[in-house]
N, C-alpha and C positions, 0 to 999 in steps of 0.2 A: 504494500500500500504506500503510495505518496502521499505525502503531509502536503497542506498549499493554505494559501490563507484565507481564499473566497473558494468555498466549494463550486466547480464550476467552470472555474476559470483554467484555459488552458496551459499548460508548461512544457518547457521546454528542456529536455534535460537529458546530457549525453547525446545529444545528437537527434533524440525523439522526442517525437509533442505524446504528451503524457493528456490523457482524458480522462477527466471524474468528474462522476454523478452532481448536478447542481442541487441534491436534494440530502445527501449524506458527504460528500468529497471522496468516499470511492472511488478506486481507481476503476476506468471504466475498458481500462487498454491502453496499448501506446502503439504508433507508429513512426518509421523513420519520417523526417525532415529532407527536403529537396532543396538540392543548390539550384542557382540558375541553370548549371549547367546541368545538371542532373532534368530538369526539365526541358532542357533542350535535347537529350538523350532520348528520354522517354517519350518525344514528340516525334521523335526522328523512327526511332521501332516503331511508333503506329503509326507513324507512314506506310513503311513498308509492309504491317500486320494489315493496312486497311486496304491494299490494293488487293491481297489475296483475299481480303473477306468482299470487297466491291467481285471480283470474280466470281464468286459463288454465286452469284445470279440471289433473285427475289427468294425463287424457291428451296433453296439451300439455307439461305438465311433467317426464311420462316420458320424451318424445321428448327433451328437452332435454339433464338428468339422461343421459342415455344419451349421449348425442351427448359430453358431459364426460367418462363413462367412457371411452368410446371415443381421445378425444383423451389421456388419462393412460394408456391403455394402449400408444397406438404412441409416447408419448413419456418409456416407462417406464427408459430409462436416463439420461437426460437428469436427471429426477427423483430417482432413488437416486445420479446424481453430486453432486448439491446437497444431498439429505441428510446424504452423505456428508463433501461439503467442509464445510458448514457445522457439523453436529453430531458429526463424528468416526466415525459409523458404518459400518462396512464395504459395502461395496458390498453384496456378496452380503445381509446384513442387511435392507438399505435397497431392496432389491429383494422381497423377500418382502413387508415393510410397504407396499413401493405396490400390491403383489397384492392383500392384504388390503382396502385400502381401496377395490380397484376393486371389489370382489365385494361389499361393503357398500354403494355407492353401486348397484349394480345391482340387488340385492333391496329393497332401498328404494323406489327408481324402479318397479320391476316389482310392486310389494305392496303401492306407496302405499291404493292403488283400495278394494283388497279390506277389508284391516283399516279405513279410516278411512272410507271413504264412508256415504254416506247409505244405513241398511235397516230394512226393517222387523222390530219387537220384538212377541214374543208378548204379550198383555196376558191378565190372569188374571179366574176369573168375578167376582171381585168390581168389578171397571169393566170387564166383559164388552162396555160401548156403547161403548166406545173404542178408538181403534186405539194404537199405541207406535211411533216412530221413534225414531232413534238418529244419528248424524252425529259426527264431530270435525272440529271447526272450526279453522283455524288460529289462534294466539296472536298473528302481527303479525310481531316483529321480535324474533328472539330473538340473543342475545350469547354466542357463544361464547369462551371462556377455555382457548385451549390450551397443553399440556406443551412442552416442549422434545425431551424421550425418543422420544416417537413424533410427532415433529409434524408428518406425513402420514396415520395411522391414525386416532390419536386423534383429533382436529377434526374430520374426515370421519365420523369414527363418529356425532357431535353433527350435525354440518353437513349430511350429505348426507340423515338423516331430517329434517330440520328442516325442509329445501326440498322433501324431496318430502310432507310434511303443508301445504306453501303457505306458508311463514313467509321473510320476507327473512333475512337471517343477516347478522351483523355481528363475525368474528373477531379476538379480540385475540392475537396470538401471541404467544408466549416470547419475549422478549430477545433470548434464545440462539439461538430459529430463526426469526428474523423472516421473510431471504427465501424458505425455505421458505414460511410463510404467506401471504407475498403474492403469488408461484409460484402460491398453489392459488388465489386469487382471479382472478388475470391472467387464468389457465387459463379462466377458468369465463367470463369476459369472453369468451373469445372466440365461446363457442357461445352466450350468453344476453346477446348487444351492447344488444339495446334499453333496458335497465333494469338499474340496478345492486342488482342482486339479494343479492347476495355479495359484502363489502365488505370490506377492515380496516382496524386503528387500531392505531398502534403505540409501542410506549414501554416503561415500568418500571412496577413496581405499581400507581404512581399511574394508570396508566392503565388498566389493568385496574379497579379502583376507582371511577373514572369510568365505565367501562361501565356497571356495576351500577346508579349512579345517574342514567343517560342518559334515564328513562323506555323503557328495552326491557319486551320483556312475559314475559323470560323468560330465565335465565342459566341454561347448561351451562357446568362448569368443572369442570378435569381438573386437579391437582395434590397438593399438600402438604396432609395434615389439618390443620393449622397456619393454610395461607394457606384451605382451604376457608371455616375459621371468621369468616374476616376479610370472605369473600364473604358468608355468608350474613347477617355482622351489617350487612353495606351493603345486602344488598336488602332487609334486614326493614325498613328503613327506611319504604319505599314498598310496602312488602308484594309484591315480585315473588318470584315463586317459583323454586327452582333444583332443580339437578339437580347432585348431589356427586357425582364420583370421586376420593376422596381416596388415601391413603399406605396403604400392604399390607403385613403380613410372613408373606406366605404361608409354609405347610408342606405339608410331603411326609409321606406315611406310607408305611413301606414295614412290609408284613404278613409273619408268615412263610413262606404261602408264593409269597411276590413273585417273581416271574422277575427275576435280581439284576443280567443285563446289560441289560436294559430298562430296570430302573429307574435304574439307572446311568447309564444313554446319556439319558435323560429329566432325573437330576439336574442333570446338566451341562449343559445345553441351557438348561431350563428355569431353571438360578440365574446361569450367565454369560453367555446371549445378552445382546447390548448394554451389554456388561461389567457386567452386574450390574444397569444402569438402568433397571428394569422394575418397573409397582406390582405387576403379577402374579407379579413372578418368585419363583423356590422361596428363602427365605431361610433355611429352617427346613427340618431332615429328622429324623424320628424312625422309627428304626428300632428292628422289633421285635430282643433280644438273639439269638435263635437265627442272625441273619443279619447283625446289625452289622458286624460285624470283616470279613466278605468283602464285603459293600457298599463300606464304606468302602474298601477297598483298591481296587474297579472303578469310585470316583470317584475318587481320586486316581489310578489310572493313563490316563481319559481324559483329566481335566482338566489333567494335565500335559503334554499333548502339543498343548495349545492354544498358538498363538502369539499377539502381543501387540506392536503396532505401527498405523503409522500407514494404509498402503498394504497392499493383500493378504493381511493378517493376521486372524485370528479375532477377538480381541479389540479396540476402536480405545479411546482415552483417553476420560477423565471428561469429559464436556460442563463441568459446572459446578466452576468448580475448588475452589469453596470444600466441594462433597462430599467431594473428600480430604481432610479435615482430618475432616469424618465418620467415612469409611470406616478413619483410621487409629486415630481414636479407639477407636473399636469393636474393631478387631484387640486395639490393646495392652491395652486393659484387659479382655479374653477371657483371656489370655495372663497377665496379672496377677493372675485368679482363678483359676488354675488352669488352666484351657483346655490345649490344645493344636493348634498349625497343623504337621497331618499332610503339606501342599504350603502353600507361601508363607508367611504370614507377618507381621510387622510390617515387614519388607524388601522385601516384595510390594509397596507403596507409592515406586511411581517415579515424579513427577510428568512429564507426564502421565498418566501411564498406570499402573494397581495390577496386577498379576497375580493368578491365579487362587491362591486362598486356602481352604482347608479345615479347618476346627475341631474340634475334639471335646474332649468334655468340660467343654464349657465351663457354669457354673451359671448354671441359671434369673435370676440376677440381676442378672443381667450385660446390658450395651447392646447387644451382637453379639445374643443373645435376645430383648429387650424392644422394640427400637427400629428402625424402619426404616433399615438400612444402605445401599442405594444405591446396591451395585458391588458386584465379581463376587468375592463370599464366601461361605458356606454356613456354617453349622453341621449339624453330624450327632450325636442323641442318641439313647444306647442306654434301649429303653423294655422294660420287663416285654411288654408286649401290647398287642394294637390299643389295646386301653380306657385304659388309661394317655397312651399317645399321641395320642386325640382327648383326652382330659382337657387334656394340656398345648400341642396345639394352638390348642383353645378359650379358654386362661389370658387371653391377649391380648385387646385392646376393637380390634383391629384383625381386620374380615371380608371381606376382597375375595375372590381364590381359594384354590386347595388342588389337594391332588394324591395318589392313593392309587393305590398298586400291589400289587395280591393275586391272589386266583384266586376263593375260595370268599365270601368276607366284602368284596369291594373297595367295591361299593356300596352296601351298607349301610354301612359307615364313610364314605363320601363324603355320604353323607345325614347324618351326623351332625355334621359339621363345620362350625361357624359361620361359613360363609361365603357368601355370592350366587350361586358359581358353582364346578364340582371335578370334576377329570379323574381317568378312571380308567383306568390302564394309560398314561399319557402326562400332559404337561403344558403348561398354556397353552393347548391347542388350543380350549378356548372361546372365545376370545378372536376367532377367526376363523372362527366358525362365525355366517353371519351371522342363521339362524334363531331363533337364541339368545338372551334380553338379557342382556346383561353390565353389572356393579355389584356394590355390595357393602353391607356390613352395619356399624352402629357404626362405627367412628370413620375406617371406610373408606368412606363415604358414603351416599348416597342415594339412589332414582329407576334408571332402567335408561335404555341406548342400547340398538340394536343390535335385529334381532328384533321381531316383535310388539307388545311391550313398547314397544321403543323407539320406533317410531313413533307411540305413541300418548302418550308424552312431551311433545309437539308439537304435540299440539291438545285443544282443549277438547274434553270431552264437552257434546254439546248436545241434550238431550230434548225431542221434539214430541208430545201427545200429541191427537189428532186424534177429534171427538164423532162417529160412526156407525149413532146408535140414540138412542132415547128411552132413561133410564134407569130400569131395573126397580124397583133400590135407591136412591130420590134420600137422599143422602146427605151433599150437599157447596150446600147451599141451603138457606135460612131457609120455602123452602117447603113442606118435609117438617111428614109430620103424624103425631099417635102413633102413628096404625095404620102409617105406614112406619118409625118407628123399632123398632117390635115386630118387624114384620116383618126390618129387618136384624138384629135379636138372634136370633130363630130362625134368620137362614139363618147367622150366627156359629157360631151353636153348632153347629148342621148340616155346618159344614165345619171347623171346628177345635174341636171339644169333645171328641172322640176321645180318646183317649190308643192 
């Protein structure tokens, strides 16, 4: 066992980052530590592991892909107990997120073919002698940058489309959840032994950093709009392109006429699962006036009945402990403008662990409002009417998800709201719908995973366009002569001169 002083907190020592438990300081594991160079190495093997795996075609690589599912499936408690020990999250929690990710790595695998393969494109009569093909090629070796909060969903989210477009993958995990990270690589060793497909590298920012400028051919990274920025200005360097999931402060809108224990039961879910530590989760609720006061009282009477401990509990502690000093921030000065904590509080803050905390009242100007908080708090504001409510929903440069609960008007408001992704009658559930891509807008980032979308993240669009005819309009040749440039002015006009 390693001694440290904040349970939690990572170390570094002989060479390896040492991980324990934010809830006991357990040690949780240790892995080696990556020089730059040592990631320039390992960037370099999956290069060459990724050309043999891009070779294996769609259908070799499903088989495989599947064969990983399949192995994270019958070894799904084993997984949510290392989640667990290591990031604090409750079993039961840490058990849904290895769901999720297995059903992400399965429509990926199974819908590689379809979205990215090679097909044939209609071409139109103006290069009627041509045929149009279409393909997504793989990008190489792409570097994933994963959370700590989900670091089984999220990285997989990235990772599991990445490999099945043919791309090697080279994860850099959180501090916080290393062995986690390397858990899912080990994993993936064992069903794809010939080549190191699926690799990590592990360390403190600096190392993540170093990814970006490894020569990879493409960064996903899941965190703080803060650190996204710091990524994007390291691959501008070498012009690699990325894909942001940054920081959220979603909102709920509840309508008047919302079903008040649903959205209730949804509140709670949706802003304290994983105490709080979710880019998606509800941090914001504006409720229309006719329903406020009885809302509010069917959140605080579920959310008080959550418990809040280490073991068997709803709630587990703050992974990162320097967020408590966040999350307390935000309380006391809600609290100082005015606010009010209808459950918990600025006493809700018990290191490790914060309790479930509910605001009201609190002004627009205020950090519990403006700023991504991080743990399991809510604010709840009373609004004139939907309109008002997407008005101050939208206030923020922050657009990941949202959440609206009505009858008659629910989506159409959920249309309206500046966000990438928004549930109605429930919340979160985007998140696991794996047809879906999920992302977000403004200063919640860029690019989509997940879905359609997200596999086609992961590879180039590559056009062939193939000569089948003499052409009628030579158009694209120093050999054209008046009478054909006459001629393609009449058939212009002929086809687009209309109104």
């Amino acid at each position: 066992m390693t001694a440290v002083q904040v349970p939690g907190t990572p170390v570094i020592s002989d060479g390896r980052l040492v991980s324990t438990s934010p809830a006991t300081g357990d040690e949780a594991g240790s892995v080696p530590v990556a020089t730059a160079g040592e990631v320039d190495r390992a960037v370099a093997r999956a290069r060459t592991a990724g050309q043999w795996w891009a070779g294996l075609g769609f259908t070799c690589r499903r088989t495989r892909l599947l064969r990983w599912r399949a192995l994270l499936a019958q070894r799904v408690e084993e997984l949510a107990e290392l989640i667990h020990v290591e990031g604090g999250k409750p079993v039961g929690d840490a058990v849904v997120e290895v769901l999720t990710a297995i059903e992400h790595i399965d429509w990926a695998a199974r819908n590689a073919r379809r979205v990215l393969g090679p097909r044939r494109v209609r071409s139109r009569l103006i290069l009627a002698e041509f045929s149009g093909h279409l393909e997504y090629q793989p990008h190489g070796v792409v570097g994933v940058i994963g959370p700590w909060n989900y670091p089984v969903f999220t990285p997989v989210g990235s990772a599991a489309y990445a490999l099945a477009a043919g791309n090697a993958v080279v994860l850099k995990p959180s501090e916080y959840t290393p062995v986690v990270g390397q858990w899912l690589v080990d994993t993936f060793a064992e069903v794809v032994p010939e080549q190191q497909v699926f690799t990590a590298v592990h360390g403190l920012g600096d190392v993540g950093a170093a990814l970006c400028r490894s020569g990879v051919d493409k960064v996903a990274f899941t965190g703080s709009t803060a650190t996204a920025r710091r990524v994007m200005a390291a691959c501008a360097e070498s012009l690699t392109p990325v894909l942001l999931e940054a920081g959220g402060k979603d909102a709920m809108i509840v309508d008047a006429d919302a079903d008040l224990d649903a959205a209730a039961e949804a509140c709670v879910w949706g802003a304290l699962t994983n105490a709080g530590q979710t880019c998606i989760g509800i941090e914001r609720v504006y409720a229309v006036a006719a329903v406020h006061d009885a809302f509010v009282d069917k959140v605080v009477a579920r959310a008080e009945r959550l418990t809040v401990g280490a073991d068997g509990a709803d709630l587990g502690p703050i992974t990162m402990p320097s967020q408590l000093d966040v999350i307390r921030r935000h309380i006391d000065e809600a609290v100082a403008a005015g606010g009010r904590a209808v459950l918990g509080g600025p006493a809700a803050v018990q290191p490790p662990y914060v309790h479930p905390t509910v605001l009201v009242d609190v002004p627009d100007s205020a950090s519990a409002i403006r700023e991504e908080t991080f743990g399991p708090t809510v604010t709840i504001t009373r609004v004139a009417d939907a309109d008002e409510a997407v008005r101050r929903a939208n206030a923020l440069p922050y657009g990941l998800g949202g959440s609206v609960f009505g009858r008659r008007d629910a989506v159409a408001i959920a249309r309206r709201l500046r966000s990438g992704m928004a549930s109605v009658n429930s919340a979160l559930t985007f998140a696991g719908m794996s047809t879906l891509p999920f992302g977000g807008v403004g200063d919640s980032g860029f690019g989509r995973i997940h879905g359609e979308d997200g596999l086609r993240e992961f590879g180039r669009a590559k056009s062939v366009t193939r000569r089948r005819a003499r052409s009628l309009l030579p158009a694209m040749t120093f050999e054209r002569t008046p009478t054909d440039v006459a001629r393609i002015v009449k058939v212009t006009k002929a086809l687009y001169g209309r109104r």
